[in-house]
N, C-alpha and C positions, 0 to 999 in steps of 0.2 A: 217286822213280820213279813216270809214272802206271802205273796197274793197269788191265788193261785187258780187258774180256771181248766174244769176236769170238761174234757168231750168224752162223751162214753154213752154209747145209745143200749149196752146193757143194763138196765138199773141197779137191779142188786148187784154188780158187779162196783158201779159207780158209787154205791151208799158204801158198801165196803174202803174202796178206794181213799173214801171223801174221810170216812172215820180215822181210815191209817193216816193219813193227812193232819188230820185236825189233834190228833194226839202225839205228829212231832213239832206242832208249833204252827203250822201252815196258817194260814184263811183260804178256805172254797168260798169263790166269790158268788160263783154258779156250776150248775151240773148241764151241760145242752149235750142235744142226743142227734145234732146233726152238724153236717158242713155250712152249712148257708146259718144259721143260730151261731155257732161258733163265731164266725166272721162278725157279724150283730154285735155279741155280748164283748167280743175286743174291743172294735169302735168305743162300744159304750161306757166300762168296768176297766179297760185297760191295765192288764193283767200283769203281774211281774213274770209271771213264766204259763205256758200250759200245755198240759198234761193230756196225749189225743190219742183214741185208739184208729189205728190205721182202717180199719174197714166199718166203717161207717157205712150204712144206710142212706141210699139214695142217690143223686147225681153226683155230687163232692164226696169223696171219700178224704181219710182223714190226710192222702198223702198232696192228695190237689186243695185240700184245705188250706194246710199249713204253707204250701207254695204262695198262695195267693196273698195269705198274712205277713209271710216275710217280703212279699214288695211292698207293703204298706207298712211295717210295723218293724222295730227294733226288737220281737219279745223272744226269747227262746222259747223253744219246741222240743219236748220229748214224746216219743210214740210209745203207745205198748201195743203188743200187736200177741198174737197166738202163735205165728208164723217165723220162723227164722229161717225160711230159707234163702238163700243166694239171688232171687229173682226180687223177692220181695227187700230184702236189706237194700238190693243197689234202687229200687223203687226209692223206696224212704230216704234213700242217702240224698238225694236229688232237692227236696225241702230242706236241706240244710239242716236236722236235726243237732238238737244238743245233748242224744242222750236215746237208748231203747230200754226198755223194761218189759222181757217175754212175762207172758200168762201162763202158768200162774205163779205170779208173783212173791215176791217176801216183804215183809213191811221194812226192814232194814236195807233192804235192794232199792225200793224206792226212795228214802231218805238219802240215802250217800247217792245215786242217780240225780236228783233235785239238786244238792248242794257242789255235785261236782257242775250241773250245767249252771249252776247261779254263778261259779268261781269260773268259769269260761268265760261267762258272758260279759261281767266286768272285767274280766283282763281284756276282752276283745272292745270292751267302750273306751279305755285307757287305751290301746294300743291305735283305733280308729282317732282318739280326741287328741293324743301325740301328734300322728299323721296329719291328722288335718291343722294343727298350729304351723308342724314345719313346711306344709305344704303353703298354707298364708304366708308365712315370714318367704319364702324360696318366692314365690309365686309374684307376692307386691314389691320385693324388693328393687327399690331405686336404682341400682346399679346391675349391670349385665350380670346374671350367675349363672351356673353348669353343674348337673349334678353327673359326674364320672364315674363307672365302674374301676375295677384296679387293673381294668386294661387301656385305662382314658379313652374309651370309647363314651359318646355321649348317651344319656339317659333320658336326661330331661333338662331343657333349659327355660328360661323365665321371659317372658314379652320382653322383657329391657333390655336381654338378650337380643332378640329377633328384631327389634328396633334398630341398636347400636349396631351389630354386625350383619346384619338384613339378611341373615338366614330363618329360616320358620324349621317348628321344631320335627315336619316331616323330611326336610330336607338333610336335616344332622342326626336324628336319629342312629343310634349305631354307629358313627364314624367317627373317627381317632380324631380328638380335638386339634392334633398337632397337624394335622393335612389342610386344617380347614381353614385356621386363623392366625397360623405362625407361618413368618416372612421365610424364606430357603434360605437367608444368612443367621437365622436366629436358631436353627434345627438342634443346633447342640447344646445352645441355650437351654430348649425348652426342656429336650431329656434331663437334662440334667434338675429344673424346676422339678420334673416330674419326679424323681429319684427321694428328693428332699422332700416333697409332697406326703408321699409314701411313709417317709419318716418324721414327718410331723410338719407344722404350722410354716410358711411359707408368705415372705413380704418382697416383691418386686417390681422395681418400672423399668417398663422394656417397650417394645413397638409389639402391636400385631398386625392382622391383613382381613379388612372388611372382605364382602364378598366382591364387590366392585374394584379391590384389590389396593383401596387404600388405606396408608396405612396407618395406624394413631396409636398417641402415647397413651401408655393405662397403667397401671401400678394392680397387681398380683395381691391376692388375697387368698391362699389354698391352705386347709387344711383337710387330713384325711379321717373318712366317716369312721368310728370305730361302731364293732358291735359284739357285744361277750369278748371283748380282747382281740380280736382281730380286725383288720382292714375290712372294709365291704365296699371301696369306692372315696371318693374326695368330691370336695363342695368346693369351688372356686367362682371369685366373685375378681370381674374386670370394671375399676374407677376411671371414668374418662379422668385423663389430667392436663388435657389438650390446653384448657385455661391457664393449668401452672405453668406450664413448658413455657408457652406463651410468655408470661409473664415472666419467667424464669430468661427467658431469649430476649427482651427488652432491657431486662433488667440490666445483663453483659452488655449488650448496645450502649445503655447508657454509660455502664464502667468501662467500656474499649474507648468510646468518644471523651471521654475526661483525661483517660490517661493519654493518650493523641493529643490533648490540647494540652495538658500540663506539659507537656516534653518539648514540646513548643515556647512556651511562655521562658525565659528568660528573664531572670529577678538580679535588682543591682541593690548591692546593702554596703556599707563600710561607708569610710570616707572617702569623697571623690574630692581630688585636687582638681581646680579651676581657677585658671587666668581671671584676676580682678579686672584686668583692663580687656580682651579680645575675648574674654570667656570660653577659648579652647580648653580642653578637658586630658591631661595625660593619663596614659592607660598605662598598665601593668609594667609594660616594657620602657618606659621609660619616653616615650614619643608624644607630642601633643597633637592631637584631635577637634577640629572643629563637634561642636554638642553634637549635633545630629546626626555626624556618622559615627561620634562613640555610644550615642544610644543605639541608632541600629545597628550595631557588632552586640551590641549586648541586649536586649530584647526583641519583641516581635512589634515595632515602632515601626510606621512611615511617616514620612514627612512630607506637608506640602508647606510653599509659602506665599505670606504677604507682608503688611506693613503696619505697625501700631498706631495709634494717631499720632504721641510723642515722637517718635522717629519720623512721619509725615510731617509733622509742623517742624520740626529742626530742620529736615535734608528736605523738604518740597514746601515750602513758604506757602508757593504761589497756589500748587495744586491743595494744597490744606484749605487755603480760603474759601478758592471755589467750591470745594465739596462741604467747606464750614457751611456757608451760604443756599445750597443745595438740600443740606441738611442729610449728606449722605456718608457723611465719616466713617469710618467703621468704628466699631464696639470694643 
């Protein structure tokens, strides 16, 4: 049931009013016969709509009345007034009315007047409670976003915006996203992003240009706002991905440096022929090789040398003893 509060400093006119009311379903919460009463019984009764005749009696009339409740209050307003003329309409248009009802009235007039400003007022709480969600989601969003007209001029962008590319959102206002943050070698890039945009959902990493003019990897996120079937503009949201690149750029370091040292290494597999008695090693061709420069011809081996202690104590007797004695043999 709406709830419904009548201002009307006529009486009989108001008792009239309040009966047509009550007999299509309404509740009159109360009947107040001035501006400043009016104001009161909102605060207190909070009204689902109300019902005000524009000339009231006293300081407040009913058009600086209703001014005063719509900065304070969510409620619709309709006026009835005696008055239609042009001076008076653009008056009351100024309250933001949901609705006029000339004197004297129809009780059928006023019913479809009430139901049409009740079906106003909930598409306008729906349309305000939309707004204000994408405004939250646009507004906290973690990642830099831009909201574009379908001229990619900017609209609005998000703090993480103004962070990441240290523009603030009076300095980008109105200007062509592609002036601002896309490099002079990506230009055709970017028309072209924009082209796609236009035709639907859009995924890319590309470079763009801070305002300090450096410039960072971010992967592309646009699609374009529809509305009743048409374009009204694109929502694009920029991912630092400066950490993947990153990581993506270490990662190749490490596969360039492996295949550099694979191509290096040199691997020896099969049978290798060697002298039982001098231990040189023939190669491929048919030639014998002291070991260590058939290993280095065939891997990435260098050699130094010394002496085992068996071969010390057969070919150095003398020098074996003394280092026996020492206790400095080698190992």
């Amino acid at each position: 049931m709406t709830k419904i509060l009548l201002v009307e400093d006529e009486r009989l006119i108001a008792e009239d009013i309040k009966h047509t009311l009550i007999s299509y379903g309404y509740e009159v919460l109360a009947i107040t016969s001035s501006g400043k009463e009016a104001i009161e019984k909102t605060k207190e009764l909070v009204p689902d709509l109300i019902l005000m005749d524009i000339m009231l009696k006293g300081k407040l009339n009913g058009i600086k009345t209703g001014t005063i409740i719509n900065k304070k209050y969510d409620i619709p307003i309709i006026f009835v007034t005696a008055y239609a003329d042009d001076i008076t309409i653009k008056q009351a248009a100024s309250a933001s009315p949901y609705g006029f009802i000339l004197k004297p009235f129809d009780s059928k007039e006023i019913h479809a007047v009430i139901e049409m400003a009740m079906v106003k007022h909930r598409a306008k709480q729906v349309l305000e409670e939309s707004k204000a969600k994408f405004e939250s989601i646009f507004e906290r969003n973690p990642e830099p976003s831009v909201y574009l007209d379908n001229n990619f001029k900017i609209v609005n962008i998000n703090p993480r915006f103004t962070e990441y590319f240290i523009y603030t959102k009076e300095e980008v206002k109105d200007k062509f996203i592609d002036d601002l943050i896309v490099p002079e070698e990506s230009k055709l890039e970017a028309k072209d992003l924009n082209v796609k945009t236009s035709q639907g959902y859009v995924y890319h990493d590309t470079l763009r240009k801070r305002k300090d003019g450096v410039l960072v990897p971010v992967s592309i996120s646009s699609a374009p706002i529809m509305i009743k079937g048409k374009a009204a503009g694109s929502f694009v949201i920029y991912k630092d991905i400066s950490k993947q690149k990153e990581a993506e750029a270490e990662r190749e370091k490490v596969i360039t440096d492996l295949k550099q040292a694979l191509e290096k290494v040199k691997t020896l597999s099969g049978l290798i022929p060697i002298c039982s008695h001098c231990k040189k090693i023939r190669d491929d061709s048919g030639y014998w090789q002291k070991v260590e420069e058939y290993l280095s011809q065939h891997s990435d081996v260098d050699f130094s040398h010394g002496i085992c202690p068996e071969c010390l104590k057969k070919y150095y007797p003398d020098q074996y003893e003394k280092m026996k004695k020492k206790g400095t043999l080698p190992e």
